[in-house]
ROTI-970812 format. One record per residue: residue in one letter; x, y, z of N, C-alpha, C, CB in turn. Coordinates in Angstrom, 3 decimals. Each point is the difference from the previous one (the first is absolute). Last residue first. Glycine has a CB too. Layout:
ROTI-970812
<node resn="a" n_c1="X" n_c2="Y" n_c3="Z" ca_c1="X" ca_c2="Y" ca_c3="Z" c_c1="X" c_c2="Y" c_c3="Z" cb_c1="X" cb_c2="Y" cb_c3="Z"/>
...
end
This chain:
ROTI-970812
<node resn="x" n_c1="-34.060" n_c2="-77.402" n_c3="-171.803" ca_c1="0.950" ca_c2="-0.983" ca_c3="0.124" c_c1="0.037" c_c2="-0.461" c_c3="-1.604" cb_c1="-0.469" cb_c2="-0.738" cb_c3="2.775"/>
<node resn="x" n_c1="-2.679" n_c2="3.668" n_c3="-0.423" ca_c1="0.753" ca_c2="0.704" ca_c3="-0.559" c_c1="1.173" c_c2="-0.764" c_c3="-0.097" cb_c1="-1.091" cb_c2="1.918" cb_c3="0.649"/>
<node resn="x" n_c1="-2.818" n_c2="-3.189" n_c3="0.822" ca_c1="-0.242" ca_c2="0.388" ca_c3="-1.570" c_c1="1.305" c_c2="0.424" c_c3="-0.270" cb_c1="-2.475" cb_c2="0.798" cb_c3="-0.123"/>
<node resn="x" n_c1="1.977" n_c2="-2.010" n_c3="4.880" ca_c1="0.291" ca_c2="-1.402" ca_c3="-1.136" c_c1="-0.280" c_c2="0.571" c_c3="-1.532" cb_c1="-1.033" cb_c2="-2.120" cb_c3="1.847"/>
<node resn="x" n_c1="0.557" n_c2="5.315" n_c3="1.620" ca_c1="1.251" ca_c2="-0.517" ca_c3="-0.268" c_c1="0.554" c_c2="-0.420" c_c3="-0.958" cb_c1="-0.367" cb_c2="-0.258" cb_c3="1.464"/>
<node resn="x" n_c1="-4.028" n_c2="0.603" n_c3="-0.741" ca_c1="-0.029" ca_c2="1.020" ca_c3="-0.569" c_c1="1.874" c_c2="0.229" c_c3="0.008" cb_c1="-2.984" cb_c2="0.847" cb_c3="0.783"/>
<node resn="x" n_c1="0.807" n_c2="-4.007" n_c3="1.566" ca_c1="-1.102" ca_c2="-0.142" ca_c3="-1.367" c_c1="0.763" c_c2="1.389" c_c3="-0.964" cb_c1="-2.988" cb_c2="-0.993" cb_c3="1.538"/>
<node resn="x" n_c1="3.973" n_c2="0.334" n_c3="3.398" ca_c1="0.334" ca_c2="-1.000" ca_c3="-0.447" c_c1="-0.337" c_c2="0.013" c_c3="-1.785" cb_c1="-0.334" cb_c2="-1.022" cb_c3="2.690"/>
<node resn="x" n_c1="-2.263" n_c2="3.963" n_c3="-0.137" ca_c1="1.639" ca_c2="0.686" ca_c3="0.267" c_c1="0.931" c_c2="-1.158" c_c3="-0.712" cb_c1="-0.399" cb_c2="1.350" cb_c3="2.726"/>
<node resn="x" n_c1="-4.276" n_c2="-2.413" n_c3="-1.945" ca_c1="0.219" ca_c2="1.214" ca_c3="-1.228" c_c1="1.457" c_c2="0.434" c_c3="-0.374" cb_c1="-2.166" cb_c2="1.014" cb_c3="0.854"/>
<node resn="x" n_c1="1.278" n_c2="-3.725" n_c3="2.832" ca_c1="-0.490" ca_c2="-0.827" ca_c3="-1.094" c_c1="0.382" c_c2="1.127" c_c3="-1.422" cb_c1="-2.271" cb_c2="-1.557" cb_c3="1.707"/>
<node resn="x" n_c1="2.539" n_c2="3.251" n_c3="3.162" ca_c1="1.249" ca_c2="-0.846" ca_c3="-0.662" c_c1="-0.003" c_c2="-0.458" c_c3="-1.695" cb_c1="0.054" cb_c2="-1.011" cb_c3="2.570"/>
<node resn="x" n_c1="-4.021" n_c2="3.177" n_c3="-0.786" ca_c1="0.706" ca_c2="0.546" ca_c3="0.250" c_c1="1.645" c_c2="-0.513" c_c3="-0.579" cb_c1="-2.025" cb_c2="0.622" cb_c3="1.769"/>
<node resn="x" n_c1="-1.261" n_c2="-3.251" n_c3="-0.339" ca_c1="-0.274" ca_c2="0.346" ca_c3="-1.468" c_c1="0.881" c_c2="1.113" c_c3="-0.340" cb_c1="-2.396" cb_c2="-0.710" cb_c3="0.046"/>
<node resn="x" n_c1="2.683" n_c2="-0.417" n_c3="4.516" ca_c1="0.395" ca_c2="-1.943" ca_c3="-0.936" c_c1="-0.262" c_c2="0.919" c_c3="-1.358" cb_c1="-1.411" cb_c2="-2.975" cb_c3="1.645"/>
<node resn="x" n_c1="0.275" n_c2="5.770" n_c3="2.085" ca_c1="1.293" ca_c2="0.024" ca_c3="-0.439" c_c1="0.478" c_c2="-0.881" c_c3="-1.139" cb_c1="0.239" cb_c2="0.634" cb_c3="2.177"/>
<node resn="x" n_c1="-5.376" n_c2="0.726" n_c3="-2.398" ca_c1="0.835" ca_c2="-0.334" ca_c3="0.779" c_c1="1.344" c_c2="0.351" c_c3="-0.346" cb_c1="-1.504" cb_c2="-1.509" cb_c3="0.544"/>
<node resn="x" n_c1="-2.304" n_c2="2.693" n_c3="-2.828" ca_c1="0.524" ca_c2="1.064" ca_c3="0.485" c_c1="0.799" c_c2="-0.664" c_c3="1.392" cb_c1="-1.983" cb_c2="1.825" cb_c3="-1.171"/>
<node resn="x" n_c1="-1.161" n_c2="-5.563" n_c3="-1.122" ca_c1="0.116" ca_c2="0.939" ca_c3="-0.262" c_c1="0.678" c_c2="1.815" c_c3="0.706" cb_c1="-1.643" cb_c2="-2.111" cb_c3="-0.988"/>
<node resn="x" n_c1="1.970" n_c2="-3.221" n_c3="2.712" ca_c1="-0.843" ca_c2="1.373" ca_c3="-0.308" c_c1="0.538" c_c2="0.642" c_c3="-1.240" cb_c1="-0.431" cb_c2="0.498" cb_c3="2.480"/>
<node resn="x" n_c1="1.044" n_c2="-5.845" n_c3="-1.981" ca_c1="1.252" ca_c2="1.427" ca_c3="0.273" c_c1="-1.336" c_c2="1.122" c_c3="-0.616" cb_c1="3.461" cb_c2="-1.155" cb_c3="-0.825"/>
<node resn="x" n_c1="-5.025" n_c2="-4.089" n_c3="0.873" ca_c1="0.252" ca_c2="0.660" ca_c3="1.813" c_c1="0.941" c_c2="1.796" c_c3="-0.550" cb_c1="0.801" cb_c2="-3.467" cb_c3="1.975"/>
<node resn="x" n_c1="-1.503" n_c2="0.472" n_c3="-5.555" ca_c1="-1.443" ca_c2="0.487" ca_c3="0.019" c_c1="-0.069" c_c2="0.554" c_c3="1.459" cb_c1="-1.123" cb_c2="-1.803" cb_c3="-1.792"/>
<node resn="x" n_c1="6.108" n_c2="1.654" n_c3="-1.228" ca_c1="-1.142" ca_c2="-0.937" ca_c3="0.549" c_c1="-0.939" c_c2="0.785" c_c3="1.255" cb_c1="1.735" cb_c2="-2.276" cb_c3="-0.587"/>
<node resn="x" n_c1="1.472" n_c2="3.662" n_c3="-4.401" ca_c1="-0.852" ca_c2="-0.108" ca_c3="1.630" c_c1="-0.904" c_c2="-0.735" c_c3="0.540" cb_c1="0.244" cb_c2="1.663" cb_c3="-0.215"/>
<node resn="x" n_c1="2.827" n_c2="-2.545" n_c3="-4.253" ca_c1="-1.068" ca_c2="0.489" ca_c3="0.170" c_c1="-0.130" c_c2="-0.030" c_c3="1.375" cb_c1="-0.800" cb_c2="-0.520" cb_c3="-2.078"/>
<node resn="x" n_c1="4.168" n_c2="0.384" n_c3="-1.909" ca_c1="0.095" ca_c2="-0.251" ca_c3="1.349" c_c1="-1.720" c_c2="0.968" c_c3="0.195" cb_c1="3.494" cb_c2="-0.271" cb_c3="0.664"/>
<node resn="x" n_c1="-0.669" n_c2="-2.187" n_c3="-4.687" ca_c1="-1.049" ca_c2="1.089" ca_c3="-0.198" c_c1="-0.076" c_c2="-0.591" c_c3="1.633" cb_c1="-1.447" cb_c2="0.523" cb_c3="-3.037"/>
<node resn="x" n_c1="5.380" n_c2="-1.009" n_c3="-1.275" ca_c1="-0.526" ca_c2="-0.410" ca_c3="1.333" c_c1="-1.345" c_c2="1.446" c_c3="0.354" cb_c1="2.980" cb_c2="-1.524" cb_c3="0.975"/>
<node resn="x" n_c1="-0.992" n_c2="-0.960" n_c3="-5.832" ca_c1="-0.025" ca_c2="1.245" ca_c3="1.054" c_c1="-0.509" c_c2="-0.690" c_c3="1.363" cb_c1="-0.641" cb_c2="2.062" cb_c3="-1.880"/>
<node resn="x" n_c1="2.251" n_c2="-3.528" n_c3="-4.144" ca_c1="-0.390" ca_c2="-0.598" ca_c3="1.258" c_c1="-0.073" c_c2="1.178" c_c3="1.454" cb_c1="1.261" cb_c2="-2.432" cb_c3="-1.232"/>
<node resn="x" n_c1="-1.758" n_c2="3.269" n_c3="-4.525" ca_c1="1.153" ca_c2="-0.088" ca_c3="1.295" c_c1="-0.636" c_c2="-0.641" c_c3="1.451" cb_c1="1.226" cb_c2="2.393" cb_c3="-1.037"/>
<node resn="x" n_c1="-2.737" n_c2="-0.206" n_c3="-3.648" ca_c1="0.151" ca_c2="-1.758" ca_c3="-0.244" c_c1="1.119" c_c2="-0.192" c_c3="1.105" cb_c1="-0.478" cb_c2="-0.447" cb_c3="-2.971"/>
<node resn="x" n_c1="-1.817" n_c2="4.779" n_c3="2.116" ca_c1="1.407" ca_c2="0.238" ca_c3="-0.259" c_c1="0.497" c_c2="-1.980" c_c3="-0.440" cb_c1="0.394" cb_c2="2.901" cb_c3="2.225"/>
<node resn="x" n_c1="-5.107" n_c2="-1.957" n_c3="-1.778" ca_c1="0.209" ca_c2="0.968" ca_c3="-0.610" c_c1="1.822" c_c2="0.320" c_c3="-0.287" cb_c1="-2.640" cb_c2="0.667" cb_c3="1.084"/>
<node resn="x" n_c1="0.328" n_c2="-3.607" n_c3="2.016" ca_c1="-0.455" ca_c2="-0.395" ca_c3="-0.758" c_c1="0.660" c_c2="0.609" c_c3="-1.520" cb_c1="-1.894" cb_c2="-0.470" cb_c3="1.921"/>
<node resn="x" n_c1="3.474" n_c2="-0.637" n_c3="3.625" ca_c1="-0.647" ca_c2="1.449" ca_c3="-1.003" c_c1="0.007" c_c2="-0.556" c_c3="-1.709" cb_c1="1.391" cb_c2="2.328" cb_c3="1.861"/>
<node resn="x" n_c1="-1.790" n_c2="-5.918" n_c3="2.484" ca_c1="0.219" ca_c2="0.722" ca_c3="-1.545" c_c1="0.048" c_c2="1.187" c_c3="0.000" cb_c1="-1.019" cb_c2="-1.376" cb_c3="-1.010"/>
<node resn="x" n_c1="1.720" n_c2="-1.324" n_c3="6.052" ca_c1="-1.221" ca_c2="0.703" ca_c3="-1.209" c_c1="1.374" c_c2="0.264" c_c3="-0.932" cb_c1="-2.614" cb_c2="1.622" cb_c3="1.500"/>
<node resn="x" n_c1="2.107" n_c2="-3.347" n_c3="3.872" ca_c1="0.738" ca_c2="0.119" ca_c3="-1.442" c_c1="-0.711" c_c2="0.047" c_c3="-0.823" cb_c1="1.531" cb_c2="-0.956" cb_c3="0.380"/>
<node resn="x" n_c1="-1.729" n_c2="2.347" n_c3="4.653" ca_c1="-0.708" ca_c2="-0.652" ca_c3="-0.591" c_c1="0.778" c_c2="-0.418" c_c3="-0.989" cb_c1="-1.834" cb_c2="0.949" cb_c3="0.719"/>
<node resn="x" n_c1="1.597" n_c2="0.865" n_c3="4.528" ca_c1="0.848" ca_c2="-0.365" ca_c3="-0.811" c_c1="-0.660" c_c2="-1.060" c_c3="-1.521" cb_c1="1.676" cb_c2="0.362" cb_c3="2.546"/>
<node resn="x" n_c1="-3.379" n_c2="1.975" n_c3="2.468" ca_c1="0.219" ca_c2="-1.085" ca_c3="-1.045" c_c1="0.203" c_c2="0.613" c_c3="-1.397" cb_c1="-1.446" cb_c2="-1.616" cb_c3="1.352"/>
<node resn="x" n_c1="1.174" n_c2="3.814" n_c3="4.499" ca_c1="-0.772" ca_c2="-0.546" ca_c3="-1.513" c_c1="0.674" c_c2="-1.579" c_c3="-0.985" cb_c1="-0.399" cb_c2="3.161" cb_c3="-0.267"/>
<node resn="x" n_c1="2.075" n_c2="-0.374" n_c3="4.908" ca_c1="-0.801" ca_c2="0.834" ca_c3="-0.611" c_c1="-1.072" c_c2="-0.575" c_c3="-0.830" cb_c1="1.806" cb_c2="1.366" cb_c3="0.142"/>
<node resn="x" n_c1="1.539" n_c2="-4.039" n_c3="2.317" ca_c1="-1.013" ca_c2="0.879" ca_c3="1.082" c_c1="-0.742" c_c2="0.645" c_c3="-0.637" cb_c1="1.300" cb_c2="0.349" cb_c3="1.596"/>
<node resn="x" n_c1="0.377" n_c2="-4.208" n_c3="-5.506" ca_c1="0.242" ca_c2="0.883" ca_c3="1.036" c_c1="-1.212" c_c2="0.271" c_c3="1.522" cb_c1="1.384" cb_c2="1.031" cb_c3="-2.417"/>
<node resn="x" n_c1="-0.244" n_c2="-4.110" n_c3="-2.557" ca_c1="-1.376" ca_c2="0.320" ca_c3="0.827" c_c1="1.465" c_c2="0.614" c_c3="0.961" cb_c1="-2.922" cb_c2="-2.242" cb_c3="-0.245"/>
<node resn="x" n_c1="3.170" n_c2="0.363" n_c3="-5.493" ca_c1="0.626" ca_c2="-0.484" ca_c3="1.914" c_c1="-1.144" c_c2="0.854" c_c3="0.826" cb_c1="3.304" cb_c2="-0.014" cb_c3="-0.174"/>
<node resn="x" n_c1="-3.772" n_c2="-0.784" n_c3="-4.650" ca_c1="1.752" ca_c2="-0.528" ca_c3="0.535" c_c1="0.263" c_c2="-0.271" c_c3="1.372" cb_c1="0.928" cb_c2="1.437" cb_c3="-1.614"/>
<node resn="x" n_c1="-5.795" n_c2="-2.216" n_c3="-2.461" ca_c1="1.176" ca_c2="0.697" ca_c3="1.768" c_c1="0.648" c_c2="-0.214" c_c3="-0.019" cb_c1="-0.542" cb_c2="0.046" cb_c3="1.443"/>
<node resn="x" n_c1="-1.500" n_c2="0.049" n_c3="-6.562" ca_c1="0.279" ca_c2="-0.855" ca_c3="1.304" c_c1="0.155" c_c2="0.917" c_c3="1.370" cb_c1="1.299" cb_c2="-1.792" cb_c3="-1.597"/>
<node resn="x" n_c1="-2.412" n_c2="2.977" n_c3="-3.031" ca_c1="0.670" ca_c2="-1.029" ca_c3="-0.408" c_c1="0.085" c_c2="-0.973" c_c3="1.219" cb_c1="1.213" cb_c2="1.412" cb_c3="-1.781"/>
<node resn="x" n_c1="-3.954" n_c2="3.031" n_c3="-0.712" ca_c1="0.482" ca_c2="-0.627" ca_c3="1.403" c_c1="0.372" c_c2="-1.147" c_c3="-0.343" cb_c1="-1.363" cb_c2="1.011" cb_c3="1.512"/>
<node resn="x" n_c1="0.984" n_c2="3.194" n_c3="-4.665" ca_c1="-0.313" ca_c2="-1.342" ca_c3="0.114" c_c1="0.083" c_c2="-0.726" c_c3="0.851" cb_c1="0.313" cb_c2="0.195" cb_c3="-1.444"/>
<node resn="x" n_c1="-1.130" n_c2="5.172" n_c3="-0.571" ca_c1="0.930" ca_c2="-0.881" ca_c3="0.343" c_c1="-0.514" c_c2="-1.242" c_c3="0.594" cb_c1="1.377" cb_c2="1.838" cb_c3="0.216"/>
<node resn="x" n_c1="-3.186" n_c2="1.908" n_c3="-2.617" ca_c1="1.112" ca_c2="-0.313" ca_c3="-0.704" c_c1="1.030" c_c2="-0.718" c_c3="0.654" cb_c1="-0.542" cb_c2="1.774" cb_c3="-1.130"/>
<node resn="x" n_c1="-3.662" n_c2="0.741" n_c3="3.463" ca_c1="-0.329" ca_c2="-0.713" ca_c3="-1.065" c_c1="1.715" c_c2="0.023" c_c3="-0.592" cb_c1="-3.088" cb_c2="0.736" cb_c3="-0.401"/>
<node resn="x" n_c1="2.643" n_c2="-0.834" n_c3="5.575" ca_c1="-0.060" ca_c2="0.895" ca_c3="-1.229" c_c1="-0.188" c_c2="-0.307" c_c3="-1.030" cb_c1="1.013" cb_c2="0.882" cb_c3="0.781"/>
<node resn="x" n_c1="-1.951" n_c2="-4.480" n_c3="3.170" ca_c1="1.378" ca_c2="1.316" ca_c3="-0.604" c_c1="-1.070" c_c2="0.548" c_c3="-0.730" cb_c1="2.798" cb_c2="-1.060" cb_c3="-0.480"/>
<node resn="x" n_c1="-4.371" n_c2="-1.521" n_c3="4.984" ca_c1="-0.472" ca_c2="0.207" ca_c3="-1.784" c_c1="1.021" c_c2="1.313" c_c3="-0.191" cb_c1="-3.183" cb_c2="-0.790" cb_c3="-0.235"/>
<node resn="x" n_c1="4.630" n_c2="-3.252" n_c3="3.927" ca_c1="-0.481" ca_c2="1.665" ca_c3="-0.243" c_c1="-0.450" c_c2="0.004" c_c3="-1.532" cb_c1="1.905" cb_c2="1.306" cb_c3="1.787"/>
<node resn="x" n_c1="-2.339" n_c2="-5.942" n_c3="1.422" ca_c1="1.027" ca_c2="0.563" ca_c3="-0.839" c_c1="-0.832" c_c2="1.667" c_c3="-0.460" cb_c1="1.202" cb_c2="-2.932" cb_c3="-1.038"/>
<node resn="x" n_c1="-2.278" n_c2="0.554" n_c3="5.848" ca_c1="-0.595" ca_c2="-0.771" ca_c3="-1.831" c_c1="1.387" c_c2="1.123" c_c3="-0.622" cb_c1="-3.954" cb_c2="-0.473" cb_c3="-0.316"/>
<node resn="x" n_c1="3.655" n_c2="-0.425" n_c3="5.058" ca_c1="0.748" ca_c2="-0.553" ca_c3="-0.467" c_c1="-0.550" c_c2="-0.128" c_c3="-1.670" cb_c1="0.771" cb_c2="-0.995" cb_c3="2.542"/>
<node resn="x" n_c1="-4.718" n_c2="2.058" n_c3="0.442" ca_c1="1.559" ca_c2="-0.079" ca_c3="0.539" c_c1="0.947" c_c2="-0.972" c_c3="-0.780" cb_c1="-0.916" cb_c2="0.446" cb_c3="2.349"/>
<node resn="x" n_c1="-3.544" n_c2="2.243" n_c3="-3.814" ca_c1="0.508" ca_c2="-1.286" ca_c3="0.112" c_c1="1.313" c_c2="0.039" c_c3="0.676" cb_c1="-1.225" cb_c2="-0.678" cb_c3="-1.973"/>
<node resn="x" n_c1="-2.013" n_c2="5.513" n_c3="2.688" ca_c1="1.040" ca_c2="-0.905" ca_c3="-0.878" c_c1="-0.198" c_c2="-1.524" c_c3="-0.227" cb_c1="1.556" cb_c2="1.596" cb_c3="0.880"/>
<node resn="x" n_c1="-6.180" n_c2="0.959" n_c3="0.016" ca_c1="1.219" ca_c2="-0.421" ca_c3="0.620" c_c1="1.225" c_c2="-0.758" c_c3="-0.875" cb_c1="-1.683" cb_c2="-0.137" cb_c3="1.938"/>
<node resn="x" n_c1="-3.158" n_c2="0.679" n_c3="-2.881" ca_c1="0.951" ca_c2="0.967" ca_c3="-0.892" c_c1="1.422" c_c2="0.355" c_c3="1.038" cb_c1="-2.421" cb_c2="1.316" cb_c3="-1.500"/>
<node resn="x" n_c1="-1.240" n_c2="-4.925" n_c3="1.346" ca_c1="-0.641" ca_c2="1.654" ca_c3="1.459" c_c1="1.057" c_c2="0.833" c_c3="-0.665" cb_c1="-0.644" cb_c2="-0.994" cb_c3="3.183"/>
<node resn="x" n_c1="0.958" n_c2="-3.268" n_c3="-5.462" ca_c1="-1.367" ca_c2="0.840" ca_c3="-0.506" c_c1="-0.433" c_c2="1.063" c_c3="1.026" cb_c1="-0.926" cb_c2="-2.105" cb_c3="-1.234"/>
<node resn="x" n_c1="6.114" n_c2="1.196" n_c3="0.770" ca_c1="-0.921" ca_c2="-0.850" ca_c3="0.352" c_c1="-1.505" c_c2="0.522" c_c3="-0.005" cb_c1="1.899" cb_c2="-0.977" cb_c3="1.234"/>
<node resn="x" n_c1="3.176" n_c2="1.938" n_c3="-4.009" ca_c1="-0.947" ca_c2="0.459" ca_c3="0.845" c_c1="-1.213" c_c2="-1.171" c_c3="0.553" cb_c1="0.606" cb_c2="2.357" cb_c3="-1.344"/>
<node resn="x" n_c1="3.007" n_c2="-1.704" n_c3="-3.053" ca_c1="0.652" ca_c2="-0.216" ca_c3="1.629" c_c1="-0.843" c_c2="0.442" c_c3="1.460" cb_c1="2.272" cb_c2="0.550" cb_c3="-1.386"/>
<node resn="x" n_c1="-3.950" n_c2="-0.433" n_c3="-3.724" ca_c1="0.416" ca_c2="-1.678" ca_c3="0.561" c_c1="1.060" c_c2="-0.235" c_c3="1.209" cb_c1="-0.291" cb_c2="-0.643" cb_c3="-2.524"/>
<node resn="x" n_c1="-3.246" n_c2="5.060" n_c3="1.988" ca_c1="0.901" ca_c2="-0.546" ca_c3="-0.776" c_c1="0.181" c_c2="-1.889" c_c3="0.134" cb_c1="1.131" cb_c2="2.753" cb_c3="0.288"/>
<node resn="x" n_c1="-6.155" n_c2="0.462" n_c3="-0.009" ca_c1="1.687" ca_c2="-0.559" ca_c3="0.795" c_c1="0.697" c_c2="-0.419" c_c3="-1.004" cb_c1="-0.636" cb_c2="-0.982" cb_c3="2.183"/>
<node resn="x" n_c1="-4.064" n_c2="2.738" n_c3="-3.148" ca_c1="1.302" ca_c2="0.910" ca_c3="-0.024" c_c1="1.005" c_c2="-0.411" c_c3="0.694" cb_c1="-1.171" cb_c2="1.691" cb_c3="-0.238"/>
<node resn="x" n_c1="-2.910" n_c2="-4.579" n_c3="-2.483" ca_c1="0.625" ca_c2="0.244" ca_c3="1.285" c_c1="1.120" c_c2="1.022" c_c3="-0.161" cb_c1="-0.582" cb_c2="-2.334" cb_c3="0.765"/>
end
């Protein structure tokens, strides 16, 4: 089968399943849920540091204002 384990066999998200990271990091839990998305906690595996990983939720278009922000928020928060 080519589905993941956050998908249903028509290959529709799962609502509310947890995001597949990047290889070198570890999901640990949810923190919290927003208008935009969710809020995750994860390993970075590689530094041995606990991180937050905010993922969009499955209603914010693509080339909307919400992602728009999202990026704008994401790119702040690096610089903190």
């Amino acid at each position: 089968s080519t589905r993941d384990d956050h998908t249903t066999p028509a290959g529709s998200p799962i609502p509310n399943a947890p995001p597949t990271l990047p290889a070198g990091y570890r999901l640990l839990g949810e923190l919290g849920r927003g208008g935009m998305g969710v809020v995750y906690r994860a390993t970075d595996e590689e530094t041995d540091r606990e991180v937050a990983v905010k993922v969009l939720g499955p209603h914010v278009r693509v080339g909307s204002g919400a992602e728009a922000r999202f990026r704008d928020e994401a790119r702040i928060t690096a610089q903190l």
